[in-house]
C-alpha positions in Angstrom: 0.0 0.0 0.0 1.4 3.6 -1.5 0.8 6.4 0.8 -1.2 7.7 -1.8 -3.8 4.4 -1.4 -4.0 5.4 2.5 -5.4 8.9 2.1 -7.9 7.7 -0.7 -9.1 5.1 1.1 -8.8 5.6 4.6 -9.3 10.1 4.7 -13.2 10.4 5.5 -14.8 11.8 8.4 -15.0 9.8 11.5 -12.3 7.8 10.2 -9.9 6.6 13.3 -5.9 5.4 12.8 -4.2 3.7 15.4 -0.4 4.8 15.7 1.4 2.9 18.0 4.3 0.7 18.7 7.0 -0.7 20.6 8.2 1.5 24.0 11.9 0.3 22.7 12.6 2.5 19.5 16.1 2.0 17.8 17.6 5.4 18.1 18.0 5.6 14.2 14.2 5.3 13.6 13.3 7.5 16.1 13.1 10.5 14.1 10.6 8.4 11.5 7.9 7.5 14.0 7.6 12.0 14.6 7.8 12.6 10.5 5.4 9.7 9.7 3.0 11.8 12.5 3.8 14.7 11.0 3.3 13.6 7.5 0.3 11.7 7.4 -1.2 14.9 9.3 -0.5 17.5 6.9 -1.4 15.1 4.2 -4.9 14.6 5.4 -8.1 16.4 6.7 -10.5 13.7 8.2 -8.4 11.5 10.5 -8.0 10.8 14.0 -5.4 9.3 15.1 -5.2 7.1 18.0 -2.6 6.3 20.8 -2.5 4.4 24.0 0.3 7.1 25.8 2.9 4.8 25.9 6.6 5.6 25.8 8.5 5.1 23.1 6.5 4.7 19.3 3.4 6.3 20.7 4.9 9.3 22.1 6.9 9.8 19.1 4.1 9.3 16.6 1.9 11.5 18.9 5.0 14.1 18.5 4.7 14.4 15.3 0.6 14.6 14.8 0.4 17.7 17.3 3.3 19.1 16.1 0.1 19.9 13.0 -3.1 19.5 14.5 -3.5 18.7 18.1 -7.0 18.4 18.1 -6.5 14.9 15.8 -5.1 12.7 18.5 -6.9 10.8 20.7 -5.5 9.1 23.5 -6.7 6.0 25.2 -5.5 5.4 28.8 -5.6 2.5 31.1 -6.5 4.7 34.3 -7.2 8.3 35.4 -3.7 10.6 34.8 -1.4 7.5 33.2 1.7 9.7 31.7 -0.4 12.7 32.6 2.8 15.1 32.0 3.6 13.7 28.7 -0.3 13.5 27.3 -1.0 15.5 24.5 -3.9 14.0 23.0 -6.6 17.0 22.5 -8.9 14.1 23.6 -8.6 11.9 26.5 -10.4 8.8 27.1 -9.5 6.3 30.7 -10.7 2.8 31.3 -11.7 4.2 34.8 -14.6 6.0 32.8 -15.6 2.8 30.7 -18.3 0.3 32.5 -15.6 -2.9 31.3 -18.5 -5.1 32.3 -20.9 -3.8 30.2 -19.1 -4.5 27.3 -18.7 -7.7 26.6 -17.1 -7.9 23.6 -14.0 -6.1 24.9 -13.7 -8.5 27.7 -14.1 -11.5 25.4 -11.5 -10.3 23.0 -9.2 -9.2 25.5 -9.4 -13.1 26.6 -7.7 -14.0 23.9 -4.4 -13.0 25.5 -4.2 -16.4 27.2 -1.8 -14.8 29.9 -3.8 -12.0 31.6 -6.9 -14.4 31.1 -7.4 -14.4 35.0 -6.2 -11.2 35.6 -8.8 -9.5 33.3 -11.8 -11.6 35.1 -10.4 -10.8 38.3 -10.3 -7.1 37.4 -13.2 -6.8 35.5 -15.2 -7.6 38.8 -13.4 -4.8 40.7 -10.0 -6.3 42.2 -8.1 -3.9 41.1 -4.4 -3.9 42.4 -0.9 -3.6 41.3 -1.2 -7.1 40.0 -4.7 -7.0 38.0 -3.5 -3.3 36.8 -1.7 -5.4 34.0 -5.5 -6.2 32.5 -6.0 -2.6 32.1 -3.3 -2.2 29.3 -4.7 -5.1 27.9 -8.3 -4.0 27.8 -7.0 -0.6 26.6 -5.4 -2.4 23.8 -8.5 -4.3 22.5 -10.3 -1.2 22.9 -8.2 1.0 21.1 -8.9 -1.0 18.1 -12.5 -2.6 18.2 -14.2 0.3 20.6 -16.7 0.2 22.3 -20.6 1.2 22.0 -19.1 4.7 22.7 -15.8 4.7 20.8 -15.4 4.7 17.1 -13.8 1.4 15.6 -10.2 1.7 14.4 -10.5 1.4 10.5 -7.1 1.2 10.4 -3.5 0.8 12.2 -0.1 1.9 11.5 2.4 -0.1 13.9 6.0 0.0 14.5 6.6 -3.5 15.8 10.1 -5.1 17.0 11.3 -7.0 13.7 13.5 -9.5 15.9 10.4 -10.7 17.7 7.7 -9.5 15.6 3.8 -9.5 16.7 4.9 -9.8 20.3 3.7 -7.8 24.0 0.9 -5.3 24.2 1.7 -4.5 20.3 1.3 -7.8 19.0 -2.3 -8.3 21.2 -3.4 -4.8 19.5 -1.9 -6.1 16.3 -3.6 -9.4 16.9 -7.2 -7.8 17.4 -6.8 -5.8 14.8 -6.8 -9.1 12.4 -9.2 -11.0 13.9 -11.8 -8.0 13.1 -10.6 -7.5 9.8 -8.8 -4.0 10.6 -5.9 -3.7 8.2 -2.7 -3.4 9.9 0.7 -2.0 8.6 4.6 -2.2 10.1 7.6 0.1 9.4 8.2 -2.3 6.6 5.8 -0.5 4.7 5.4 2.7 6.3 9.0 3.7 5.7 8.9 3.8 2.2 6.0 6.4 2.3 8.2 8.9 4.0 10.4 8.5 1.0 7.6 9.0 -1.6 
């Protein structure tokens, strides 16, 4: 997929991108996560764009979108004030104002990380603690690209994933969600070569 195919197919109103990545960045791509934010901004008028506040790819990305348009990022956060110093998003959204149990589909999806299975029940039903916290980022991840009945659908996601162990983490459940709902899903592989176009 050209650049050029992205905006045409993906630039419409209410149309939400997910831009997000690995925390660990190599330091010679850092300054390509902030262009492609940049770029993909100035290059289009409908987007949002979509972050879960992370370190690393998503602060980067989220860099380079405000650096244009603030008001096109949205963040998703897995509680009240997570990197509250670093948050630019010109909209906000926390799990801690999201009824998790009343939507089902998000806890069901977010299942299918096998590992935080019992955490996410456990949390779900209000044990919250330093040890069911991990099903927040989880949830947060599934929700960031399915939504919820309040929250747009991602229609599409732009990823910077760790080559070495690709598809892997956090990432790789967003990335993973993202397929199973038929969300198209791109890595640097591709993305690079539109900053060259």
């Amino acid at each position: 997929m050209t650049l050029k195919e992205f905006i045409k197919e993906f630039d419409k109103p209410n149309s939400v991108v997910l831009l997000e990545g690995k925390r660990n960045v190599l330091e010679a791509d850092k300054e390509k996560l902030t262009a492609l934010g940049t770029l993909l901004t100035s290059k289009t008028k409908h987007i949002k764009f979509r972050s879960g506040n992370a370190e690393g790819s998503d602060q980067l990305f989220s860099d380079g979108v405000t650096a244009v348009d603030k008001k096109r990022l949205e963040v998703i956060t897995p509680y009240s004030g997570h990197r509250k110093k670093t948050n630019q998003a010109y909209h906000t959204i926390s799990l801690d104002n999201i009824n998790i149990a009343a939507e089902p589909e998000v806890v069901y999806q977010s299942k299918s990380n096998k590992k935080m299975k019992n955490l996410i029940d456990k949390f779900v039903s209000g044990d919250v603690n330093r040890y069911t916290i991990k099903a927040a980022y989880i949830i947060r991840d599934t929700i960031k690209a399915i939504g919820t009945d309040e929250i747009k659908p991602a229609a599409f996601g732009i990823f910077y994933d760790d080559l070495n162990n690709p598809v892997s983490g956090g990432t790789g459940h967003t990335m993973n969600i993202c397929e199973q709902n038929n969300i198209p899903i791109i890595d640097q592989r591709v993305w690079f070569k539109w900053l060259i176009e």
